[in-house]
C-alpha positions as CSV (number, residue, x, y, z in Angstrom):
1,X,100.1,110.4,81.1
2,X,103.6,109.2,80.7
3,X,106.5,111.1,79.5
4,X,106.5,109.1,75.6
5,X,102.6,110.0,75.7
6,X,103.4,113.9,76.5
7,X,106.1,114.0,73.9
8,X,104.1,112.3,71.3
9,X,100.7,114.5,72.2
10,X,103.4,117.7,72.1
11,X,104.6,116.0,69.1
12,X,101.4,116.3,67.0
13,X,100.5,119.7,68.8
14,X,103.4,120.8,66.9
15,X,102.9,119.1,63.7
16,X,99.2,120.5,63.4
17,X,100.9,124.3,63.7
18,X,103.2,123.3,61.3
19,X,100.8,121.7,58.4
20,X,97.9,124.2,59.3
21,X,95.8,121.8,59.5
22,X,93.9,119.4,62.5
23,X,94.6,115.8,63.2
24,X,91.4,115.0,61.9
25,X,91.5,117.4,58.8
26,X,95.4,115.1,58.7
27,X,93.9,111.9,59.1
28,X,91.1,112.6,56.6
29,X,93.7,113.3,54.1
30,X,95.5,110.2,54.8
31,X,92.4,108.2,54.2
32,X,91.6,110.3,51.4
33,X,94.8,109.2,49.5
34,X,93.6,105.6,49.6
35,X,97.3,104.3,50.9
36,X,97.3,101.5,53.0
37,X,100.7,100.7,53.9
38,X,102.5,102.5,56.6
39,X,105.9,103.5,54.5
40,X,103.6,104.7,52.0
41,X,101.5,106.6,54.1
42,X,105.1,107.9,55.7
43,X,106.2,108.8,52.4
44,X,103.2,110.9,50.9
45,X,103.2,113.0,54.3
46,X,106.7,113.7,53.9
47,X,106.5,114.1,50.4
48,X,102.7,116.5,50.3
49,X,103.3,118.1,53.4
50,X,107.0,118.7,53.7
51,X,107.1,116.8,57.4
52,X,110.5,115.2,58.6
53,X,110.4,111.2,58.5
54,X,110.0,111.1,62.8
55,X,107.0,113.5,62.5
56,X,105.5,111.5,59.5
57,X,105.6,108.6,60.9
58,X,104.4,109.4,64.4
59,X,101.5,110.9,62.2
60,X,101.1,107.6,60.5
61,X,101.1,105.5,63.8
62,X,98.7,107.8,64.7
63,X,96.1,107.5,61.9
64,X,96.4,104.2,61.6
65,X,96.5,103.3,65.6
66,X,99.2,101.1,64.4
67,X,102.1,101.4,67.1
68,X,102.4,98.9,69.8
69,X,101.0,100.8,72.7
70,X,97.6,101.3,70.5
71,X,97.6,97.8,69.4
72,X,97.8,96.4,73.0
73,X,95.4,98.6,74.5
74,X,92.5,97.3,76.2
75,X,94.1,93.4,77.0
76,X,95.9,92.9,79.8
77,X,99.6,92.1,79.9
78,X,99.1,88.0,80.1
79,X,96.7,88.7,76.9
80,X,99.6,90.6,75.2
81,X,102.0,88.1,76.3
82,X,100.1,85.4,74.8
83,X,99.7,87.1,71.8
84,X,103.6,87.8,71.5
85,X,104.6,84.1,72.4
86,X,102.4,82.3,70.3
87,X,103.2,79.2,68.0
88,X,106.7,78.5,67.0
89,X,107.3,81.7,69.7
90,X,105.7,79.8,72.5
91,X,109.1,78.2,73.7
92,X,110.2,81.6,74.2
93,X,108.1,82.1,77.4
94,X,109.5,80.9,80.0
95,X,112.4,83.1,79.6
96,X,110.6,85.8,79.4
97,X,109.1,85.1,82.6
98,X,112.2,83.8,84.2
99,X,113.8,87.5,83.3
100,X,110.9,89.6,84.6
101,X,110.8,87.0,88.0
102,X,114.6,88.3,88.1
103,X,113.8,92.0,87.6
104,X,110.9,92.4,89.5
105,X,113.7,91.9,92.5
106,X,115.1,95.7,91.5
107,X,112.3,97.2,93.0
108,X,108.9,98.7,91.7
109,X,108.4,99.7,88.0
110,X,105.9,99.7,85.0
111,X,105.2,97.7,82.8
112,X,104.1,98.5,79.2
113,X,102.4,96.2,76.8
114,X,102.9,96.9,73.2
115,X,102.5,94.9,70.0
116,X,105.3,92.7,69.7
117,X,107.3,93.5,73.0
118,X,106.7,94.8,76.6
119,X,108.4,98.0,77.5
120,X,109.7,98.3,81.3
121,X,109.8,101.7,82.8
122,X,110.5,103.9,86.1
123,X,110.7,107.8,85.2
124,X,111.5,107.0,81.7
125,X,111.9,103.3,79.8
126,X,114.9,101.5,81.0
127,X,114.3,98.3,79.0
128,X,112.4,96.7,76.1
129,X,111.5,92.5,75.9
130,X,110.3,90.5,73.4
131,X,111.1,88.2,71.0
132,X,113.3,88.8,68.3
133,X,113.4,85.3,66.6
134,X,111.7,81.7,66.7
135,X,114.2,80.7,68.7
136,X,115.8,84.1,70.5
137,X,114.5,86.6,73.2
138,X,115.6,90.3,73.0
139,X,116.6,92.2,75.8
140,X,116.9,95.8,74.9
141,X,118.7,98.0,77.5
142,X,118.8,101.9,77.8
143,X,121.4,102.7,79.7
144,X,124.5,104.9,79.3
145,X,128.2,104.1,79.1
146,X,128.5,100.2,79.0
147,X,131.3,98.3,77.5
148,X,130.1,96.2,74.6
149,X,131.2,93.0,74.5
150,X,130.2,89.9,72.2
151,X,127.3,89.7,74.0
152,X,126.0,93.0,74.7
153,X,126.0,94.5,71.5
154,X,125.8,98.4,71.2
155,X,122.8,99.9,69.1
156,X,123.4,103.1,66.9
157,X,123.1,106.2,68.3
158,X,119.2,107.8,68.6
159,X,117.6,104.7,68.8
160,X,114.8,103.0,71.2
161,X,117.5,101.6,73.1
162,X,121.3,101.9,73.7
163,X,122.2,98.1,74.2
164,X,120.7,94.4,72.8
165,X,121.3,91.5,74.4
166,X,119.8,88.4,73.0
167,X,119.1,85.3,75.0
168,X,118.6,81.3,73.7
169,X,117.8,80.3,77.2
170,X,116.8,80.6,80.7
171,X,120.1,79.6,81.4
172,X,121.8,83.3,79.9
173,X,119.6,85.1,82.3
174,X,122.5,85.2,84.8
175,X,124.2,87.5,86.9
176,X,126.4,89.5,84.0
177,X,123.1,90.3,82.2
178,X,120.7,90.9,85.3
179,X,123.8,93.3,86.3
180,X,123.5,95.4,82.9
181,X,119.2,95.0,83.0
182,X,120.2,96.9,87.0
183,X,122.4,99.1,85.8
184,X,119.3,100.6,83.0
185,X,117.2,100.1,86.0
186,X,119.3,102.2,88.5
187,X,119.7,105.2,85.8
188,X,115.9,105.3,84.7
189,X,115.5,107.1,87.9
């Protein structure tokens, strides 16, 4: 079990203590409210049950099997891929494999399919890749002390990820970005 699965399992340990209730007594209220929509589902949990919005929606994802690890499980990583770079996404590809061809050089990690992205990990996630328009790839980097620039843009505190970088072409996967991408690497252990 990773570390996000032992925080999210600890996660809705605590939120059954809390609530007084099971995750299946929790998940037969949910579908008992007839709410469909995630934000919705979100809302009346926070609203019913007095949970916080993070442990809401982790409830939510959970009901619903909605968050990207869930929906990616059972398909292999080319499966997920294809499913993520699919029609006017398709161009998109080959510089997602032209940046994975580049960091596999680092050294060994793990990669981890999810919905719409792939997350890359050593002890703990050092960066997020997927597509974030038609026409753009997102690189998202968790790393620590980093001077923005125009280019690597700095994310709000508390977030997946510390850093974005987005890339147009195969061309942009060059040294100033695979040096940021090793930099994440390095500190995720």
């Amino acid at each position: 079990m990773s570390d996000v699965e032992k925080a999210i399992a600890t996660q809705l340990a605590n939120i059954e203590k809390r609530s007084g209730k099971s995750l299946a007594e929790l998940a037969a209220l949910v579908r008992a409210s007839g709410l469909a929509k995630h934000g919705e589902i979100r809302d009346m949990l926070k609203r019913d049950l007095g949970l916080g919005h993070g442990d809401a929606n982790t409830l939510t994802h959970h009901v619903l099997q909605s968050d990207g690890a869930s929906a990616a499980a059972g398909h292999s990583a080319d499966e997920v891929l294809a499913g993520i770079y699919v029609g006017a996404k398709t161009a998109l590809r080959p510089i997602h494999e032209r940046l994975m061809a580049e960091i596999g050089k680092f050294g060994e990690f793990e990669i981890a399919p999810k919905k719409t992205y792939v997350s890359l990990r050593r002890k703990k996630q050092f960066a997020m890749i997927g597509p974030a328009t038609a026409t753009q790839v997102e690189v998202g980097l968790n790393v620590k002390d980093l001077m923005p620039t125009e280019r690597l843009i700095e994310l709000p505190p508390k977030g997946m990820c510390n850093y974005k970088v987005r890339l147009s072409n195969e061309a942009e996967v060059d040294a100033v970005l695979l040096g940021w991408i090793k930099a994440a690497f390095d500190s995720a252990g």
